[in-house]
C-alpha positions as CSV (number, residue, x, y, z in Angstrom):
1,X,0.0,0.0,0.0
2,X,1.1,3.5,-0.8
3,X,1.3,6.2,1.6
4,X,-1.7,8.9,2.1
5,X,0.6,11.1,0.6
6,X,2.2,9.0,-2.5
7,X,-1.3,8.2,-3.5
8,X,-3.3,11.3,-3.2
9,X,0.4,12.6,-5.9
10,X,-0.6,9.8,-8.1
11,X,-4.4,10.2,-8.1
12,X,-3.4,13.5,-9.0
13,X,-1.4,12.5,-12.3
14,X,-3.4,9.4,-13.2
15,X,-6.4,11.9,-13.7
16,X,-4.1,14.9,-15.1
17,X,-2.9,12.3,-17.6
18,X,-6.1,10.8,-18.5
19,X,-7.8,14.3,-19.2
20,X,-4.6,15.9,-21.1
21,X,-2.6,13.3,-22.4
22,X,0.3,14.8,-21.5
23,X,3.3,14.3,-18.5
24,X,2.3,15.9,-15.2
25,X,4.5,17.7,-13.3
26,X,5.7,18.6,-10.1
27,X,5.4,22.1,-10.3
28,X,2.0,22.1,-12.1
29,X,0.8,19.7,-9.0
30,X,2.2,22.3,-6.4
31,X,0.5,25.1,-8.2
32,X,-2.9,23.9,-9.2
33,X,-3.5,21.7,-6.1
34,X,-3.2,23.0,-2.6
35,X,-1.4,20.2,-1.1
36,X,1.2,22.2,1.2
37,X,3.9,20.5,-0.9
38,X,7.0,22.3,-1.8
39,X,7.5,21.3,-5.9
40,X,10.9,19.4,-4.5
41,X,9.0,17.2,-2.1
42,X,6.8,16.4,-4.8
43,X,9.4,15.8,-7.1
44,X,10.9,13.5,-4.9
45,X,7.7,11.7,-3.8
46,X,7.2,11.1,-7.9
47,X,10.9,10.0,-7.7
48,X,10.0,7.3,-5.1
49,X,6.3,6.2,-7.7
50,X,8.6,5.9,-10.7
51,X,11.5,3.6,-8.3
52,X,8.0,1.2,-7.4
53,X,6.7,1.1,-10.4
54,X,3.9,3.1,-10.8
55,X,4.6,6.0,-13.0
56,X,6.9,6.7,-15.9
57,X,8.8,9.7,-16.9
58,X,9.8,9.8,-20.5
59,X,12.3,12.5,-19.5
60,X,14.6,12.4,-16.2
61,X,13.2,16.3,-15.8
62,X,10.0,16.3,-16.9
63,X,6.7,15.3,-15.8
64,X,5.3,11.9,-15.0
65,X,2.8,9.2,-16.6
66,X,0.5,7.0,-15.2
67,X,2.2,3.3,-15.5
68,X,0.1,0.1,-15.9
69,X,0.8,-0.8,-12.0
70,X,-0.4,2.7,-11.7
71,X,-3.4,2.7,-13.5
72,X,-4.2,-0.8,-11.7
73,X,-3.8,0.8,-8.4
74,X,-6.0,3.8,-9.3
75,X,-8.6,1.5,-10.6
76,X,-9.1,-0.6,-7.6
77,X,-9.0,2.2,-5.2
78,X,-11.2,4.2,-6.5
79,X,-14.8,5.6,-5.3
80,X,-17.6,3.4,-7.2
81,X,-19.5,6.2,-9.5
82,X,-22.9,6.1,-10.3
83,X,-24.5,6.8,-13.5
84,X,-26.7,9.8,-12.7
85,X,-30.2,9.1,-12.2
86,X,-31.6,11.5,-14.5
87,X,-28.9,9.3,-17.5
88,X,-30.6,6.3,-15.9
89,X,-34.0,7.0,-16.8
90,X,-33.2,7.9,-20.0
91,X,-31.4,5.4,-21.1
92,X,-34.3,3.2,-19.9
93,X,-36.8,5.3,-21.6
94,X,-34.6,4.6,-25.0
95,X,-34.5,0.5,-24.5
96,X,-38.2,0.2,-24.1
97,X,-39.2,3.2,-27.1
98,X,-37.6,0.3,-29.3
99,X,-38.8,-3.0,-30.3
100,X,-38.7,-6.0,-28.3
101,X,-35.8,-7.4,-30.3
102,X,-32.4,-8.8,-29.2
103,X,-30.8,-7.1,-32.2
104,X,-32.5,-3.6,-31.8
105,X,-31.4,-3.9,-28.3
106,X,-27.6,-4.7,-28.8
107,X,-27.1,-2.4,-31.9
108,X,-28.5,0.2,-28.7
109,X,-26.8,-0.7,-26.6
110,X,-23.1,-0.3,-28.2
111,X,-24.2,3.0,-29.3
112,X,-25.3,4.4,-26.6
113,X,-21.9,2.9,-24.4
114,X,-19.9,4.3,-27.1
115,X,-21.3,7.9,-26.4
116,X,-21.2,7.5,-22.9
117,X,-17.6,6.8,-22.8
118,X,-16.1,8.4,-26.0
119,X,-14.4,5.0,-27.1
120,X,-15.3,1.9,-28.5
121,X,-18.3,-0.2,-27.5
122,X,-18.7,-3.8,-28.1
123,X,-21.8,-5.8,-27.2
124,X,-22.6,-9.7,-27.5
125,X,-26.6,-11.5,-28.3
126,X,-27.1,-13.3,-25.4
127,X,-26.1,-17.0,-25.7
128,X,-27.7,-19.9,-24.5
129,X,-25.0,-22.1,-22.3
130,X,-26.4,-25.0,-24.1
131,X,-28.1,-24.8,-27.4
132,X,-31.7,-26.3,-27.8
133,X,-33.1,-28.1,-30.9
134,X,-36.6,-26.8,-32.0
135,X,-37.2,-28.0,-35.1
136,X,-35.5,-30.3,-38.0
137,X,-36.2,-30.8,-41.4
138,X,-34.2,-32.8,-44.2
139,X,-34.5,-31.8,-47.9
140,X,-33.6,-34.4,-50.6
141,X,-31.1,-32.8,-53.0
142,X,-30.2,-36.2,-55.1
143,X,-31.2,-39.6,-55.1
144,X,-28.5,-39.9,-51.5
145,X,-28.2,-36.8,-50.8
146,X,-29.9,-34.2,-48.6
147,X,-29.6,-31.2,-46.4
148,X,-30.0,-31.1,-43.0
149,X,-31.9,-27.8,-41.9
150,X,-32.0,-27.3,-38.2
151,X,-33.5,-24.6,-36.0
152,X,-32.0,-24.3,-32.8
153,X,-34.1,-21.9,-29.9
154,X,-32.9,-18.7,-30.2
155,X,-33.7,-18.7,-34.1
156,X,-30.6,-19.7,-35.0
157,X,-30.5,-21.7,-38.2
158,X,-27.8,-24.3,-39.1
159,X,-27.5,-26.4,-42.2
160,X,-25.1,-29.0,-43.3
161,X,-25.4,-31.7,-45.8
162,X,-25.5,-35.5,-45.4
163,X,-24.9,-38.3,-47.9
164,X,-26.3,-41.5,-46.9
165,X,-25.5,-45.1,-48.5
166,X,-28.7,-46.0,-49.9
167,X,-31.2,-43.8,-52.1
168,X,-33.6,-42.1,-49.9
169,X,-36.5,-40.3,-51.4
170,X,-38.6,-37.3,-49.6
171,X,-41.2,-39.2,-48.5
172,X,-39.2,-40.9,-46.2
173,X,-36.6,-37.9,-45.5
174,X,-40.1,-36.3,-44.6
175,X,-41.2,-39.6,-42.1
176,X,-37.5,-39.3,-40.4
177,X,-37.6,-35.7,-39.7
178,X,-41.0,-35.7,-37.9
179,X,-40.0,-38.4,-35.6
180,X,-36.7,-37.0,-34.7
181,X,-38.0,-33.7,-34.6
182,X,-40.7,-34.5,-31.9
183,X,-38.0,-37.3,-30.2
184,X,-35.2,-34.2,-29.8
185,X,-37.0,-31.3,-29.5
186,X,-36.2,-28.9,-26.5
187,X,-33.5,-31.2,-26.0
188,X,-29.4,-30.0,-25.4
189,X,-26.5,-32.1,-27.0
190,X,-26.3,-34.1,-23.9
191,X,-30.0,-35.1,-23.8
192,X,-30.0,-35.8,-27.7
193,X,-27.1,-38.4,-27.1
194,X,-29.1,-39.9,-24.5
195,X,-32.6,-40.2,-25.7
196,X,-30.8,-41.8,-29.1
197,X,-32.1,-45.7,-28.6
198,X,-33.4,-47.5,-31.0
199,X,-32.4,-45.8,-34.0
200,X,-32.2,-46.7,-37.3
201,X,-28.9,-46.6,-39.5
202,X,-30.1,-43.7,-41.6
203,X,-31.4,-41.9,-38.4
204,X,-28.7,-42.4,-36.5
205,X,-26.7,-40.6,-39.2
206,X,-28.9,-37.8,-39.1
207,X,-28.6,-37.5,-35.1
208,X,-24.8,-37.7,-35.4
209,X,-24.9,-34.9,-37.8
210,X,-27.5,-33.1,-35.4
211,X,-25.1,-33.3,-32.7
212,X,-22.1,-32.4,-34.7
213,X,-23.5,-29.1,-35.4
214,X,-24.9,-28.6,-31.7
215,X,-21.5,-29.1,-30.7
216,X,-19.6,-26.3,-32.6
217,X,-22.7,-24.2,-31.3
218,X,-22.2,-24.9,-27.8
219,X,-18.4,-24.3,-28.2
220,X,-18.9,-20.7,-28.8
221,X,-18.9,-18.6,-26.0
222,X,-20.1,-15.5,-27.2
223,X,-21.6,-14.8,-30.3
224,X,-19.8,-12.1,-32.7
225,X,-20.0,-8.3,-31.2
226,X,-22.1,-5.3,-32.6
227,X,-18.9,-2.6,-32.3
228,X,-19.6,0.8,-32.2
229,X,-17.7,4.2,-31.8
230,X,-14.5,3.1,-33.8
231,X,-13.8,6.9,-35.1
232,X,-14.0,8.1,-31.4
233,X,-11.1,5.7,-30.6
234,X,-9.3,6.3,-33.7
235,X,-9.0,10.2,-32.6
236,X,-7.0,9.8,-29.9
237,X,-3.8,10.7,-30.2
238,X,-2.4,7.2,-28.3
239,X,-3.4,6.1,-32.2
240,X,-2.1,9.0,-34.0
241,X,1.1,6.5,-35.4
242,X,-0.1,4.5,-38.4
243,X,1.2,1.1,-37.3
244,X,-0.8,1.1,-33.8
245,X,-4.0,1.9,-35.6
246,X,-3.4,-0.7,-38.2
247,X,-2.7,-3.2,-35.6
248,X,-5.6,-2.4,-33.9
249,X,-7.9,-2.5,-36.4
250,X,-6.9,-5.8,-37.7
251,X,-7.7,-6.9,-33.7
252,X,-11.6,-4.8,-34.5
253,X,-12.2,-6.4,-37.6
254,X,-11.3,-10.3,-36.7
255,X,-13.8,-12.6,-36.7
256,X,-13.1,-14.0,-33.6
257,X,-12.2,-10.7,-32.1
258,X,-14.3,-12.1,-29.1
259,X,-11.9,-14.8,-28.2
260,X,-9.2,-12.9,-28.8
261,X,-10.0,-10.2,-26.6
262,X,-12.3,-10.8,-23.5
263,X,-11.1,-13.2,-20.3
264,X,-11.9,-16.6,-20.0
265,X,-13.8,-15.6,-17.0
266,X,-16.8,-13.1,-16.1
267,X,-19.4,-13.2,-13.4
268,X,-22.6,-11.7,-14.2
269,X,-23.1,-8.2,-12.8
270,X,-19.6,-8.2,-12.2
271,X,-17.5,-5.6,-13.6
272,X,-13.8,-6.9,-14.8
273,X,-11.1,-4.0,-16.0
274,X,-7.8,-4.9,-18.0
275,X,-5.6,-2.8,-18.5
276,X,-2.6,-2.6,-21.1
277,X,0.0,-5.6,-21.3
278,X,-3.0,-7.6,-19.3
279,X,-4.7,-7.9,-22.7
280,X,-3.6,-11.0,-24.6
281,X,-3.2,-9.6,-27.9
282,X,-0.4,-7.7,-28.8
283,X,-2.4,-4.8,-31.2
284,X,-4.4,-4.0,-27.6
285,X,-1.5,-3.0,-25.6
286,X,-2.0,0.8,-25.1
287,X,-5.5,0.0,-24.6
288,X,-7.7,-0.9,-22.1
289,X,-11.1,-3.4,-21.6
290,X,-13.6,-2.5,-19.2
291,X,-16.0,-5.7,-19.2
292,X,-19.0,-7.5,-18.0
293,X,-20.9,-10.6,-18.2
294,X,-25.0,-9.9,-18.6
295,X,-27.8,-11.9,-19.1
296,X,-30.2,-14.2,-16.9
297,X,-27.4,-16.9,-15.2
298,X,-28.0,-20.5,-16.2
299,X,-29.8,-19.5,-19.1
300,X,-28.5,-17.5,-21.2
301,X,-25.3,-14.8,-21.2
302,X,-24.3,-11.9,-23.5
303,X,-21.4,-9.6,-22.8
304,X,-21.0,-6.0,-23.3
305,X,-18.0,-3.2,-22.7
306,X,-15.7,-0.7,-23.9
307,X,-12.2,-0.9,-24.7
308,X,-10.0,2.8,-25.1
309,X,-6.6,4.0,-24.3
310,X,-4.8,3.0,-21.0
311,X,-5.7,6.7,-20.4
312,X,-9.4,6.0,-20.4
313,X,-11.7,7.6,-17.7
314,X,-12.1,4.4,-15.9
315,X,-14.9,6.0,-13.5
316,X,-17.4,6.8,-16.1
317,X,-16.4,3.6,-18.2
318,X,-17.1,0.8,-15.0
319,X,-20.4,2.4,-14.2
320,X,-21.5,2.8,-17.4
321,X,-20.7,-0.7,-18.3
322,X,-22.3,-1.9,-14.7
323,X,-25.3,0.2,-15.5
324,X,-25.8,-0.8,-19.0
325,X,-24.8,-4.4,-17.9
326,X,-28.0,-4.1,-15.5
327,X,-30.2,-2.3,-17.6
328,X,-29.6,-5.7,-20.3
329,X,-30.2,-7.9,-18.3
330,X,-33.8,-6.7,-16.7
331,X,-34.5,-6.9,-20.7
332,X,-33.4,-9.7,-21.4
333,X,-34.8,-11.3,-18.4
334,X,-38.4,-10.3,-19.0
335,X,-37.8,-11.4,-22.9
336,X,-37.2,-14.9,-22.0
337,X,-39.1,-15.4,-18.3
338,X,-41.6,-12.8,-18.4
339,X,-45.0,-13.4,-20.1
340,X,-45.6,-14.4,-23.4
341,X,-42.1,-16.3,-23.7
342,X,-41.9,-18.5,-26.3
């Protein structure tokens, strides 16, 4: 732990840094802050930050940044902010002026995060931890071949094609997929594997191809992120040098930006910051993830956050991603427990 002293210096340049983006100094901290510091005991209290790790100076006489130790410590002693109440009920007003859609919802969502924090938004469709067969139909396409169309809850369609040994017209393609559909559905992976007796060779290939594709669902953790506010990012000057916005970019623009960027683990409701080299991808760096898991638990999760600079205003960015992250999942909870669910 850092002295009274040492900390309230670094509080100081952590939120000097994040709002000018430029080294703070010791005589700028004596000046514009009242502490009853001299500059020289200042300067020698920063002295002491930079020798533990916590700030940086780019120049042995000039002013001080915020290191990624220091940003860390700054995060997790900070006050807990509140989004103001009058934002609150706004924000609420704008989810339920809009369709009760998923989609509409999320495409909201990252815009409005996005504005709130002046950086990048990215927001997740709520996934089921296990997908759920609702309907499957197979179409004859030639005399042994046919496609598999399955609708998994959620409204997610998947098709694949199966060739089977023996000619099989669409009569009896049509007789297969009304039994299995009323054997498997509402059923998970698990429950399809289990409930598979008595099976014929031809519908036996047709469940192994059901749970084939239920298996590369279920393996996905998130689904692919709505990303907003990519211009806002793009303006600061952390990303003024070609190569850091090109290596960012290529990060944005993945498909599988999701895996690449967010932790393996987040508790709903809970609000998860990384900062700098705690990010696993290279490109992401300078940057920072503020991050949180919503949803109804058990059932189905989403997740939704913003990513900036290191110099981000980590306040406003963990309580609007807590809000937001609140606000979701009271949606999303009356969309698929409250009345009327499907």
């Amino acid at each position: 732990m850092l002295s009274e002293r040492k900390e309230h210096i670094l509080r100081i340049i952590v939120g000097e840094y994040i709002s000018l983006a430029s080294p703070v100094g010791s005589e700028a901290i004596a000046r514009r802050f009242g502490l009853g510091l001299s500059a020289a005991t200042i300067r020698n209290e920063m002295a002491r930050l930079e020798e533990d790790g916590y700030i940086i100076r780019p120049h042995i006489s000039g002013g001080g940044i915020p290191s990624d130790r220091g940003y860390r410590y700054y995060v997790e002693s900070m006050v807990q902010e509140e989004v103001p109440l009058e934002e609150q009920r706004m924000l609420s007003h704008l989810f339920h002026q809009v369709e009760r859609e998923l989609a509409e919802w999320n495409r909201l969502a990252a815009a409005l995060l996005a504005r709130m924090v002046h950086n990048v938004a990215i927001v997740t469709s709520p996934k089921a931890a296990a997908s759920r067969i609702k309907h499957l139909e197979l179409v004859a396409l030639q005399e042994s071949l046919a496609l598999l169309i399955l609708l998994l809850q959620q409204a997610k369609l998947r098709q694949q094609l199966i060739a089977f040994d023996e000619v099989i017209s669409q009569g009896e393609l049509g007789a297969i997929s009304r039994k299995l559909s009323a054997l498997f559905q509402g059923l998970t992976r698990s429950q399809v594997l289990a409930r598979s007796v008595g099976l014929s060779p031809v519908e036996e290939q047709v469940k192994n191809a059901v749970v084939q594709i239920m298996a590369g669902e279920d393996e996905r953790r998130y689904e692919e992120p709505y990303i907003e506010g990519l211009r806002q990012l793009l303006t600061q000057p952390e990303f003024a040098h070609a190569q850091n916005m090109l290596c960012l970019m290529e990060v944005l623009e993945s498909k599988d930006i999701v895996r690449g960027l967010l932790p393996e683990m987040l508790v709903e409701g809970g609000v998860r910051v990384i900062i700098g080299a705690e990010n696993r991808e290279d490109a992401m760096k300078e940057c920072s993830m503020v991050v949180t898991q919503y949803g109804v638990p058990g059932e189905v999760n989403g997740v939704l956050g913003v990513i900036g600079p290191r110099r981000m205003p980590y306040g406003r960015a963990i309580s609007s991603v807590r809000y937001m992250g609140s606000l979701m999942s009271d949606l999303v909870a009356e969309l698929y427990t409250g009345p009327g669910r499907q």
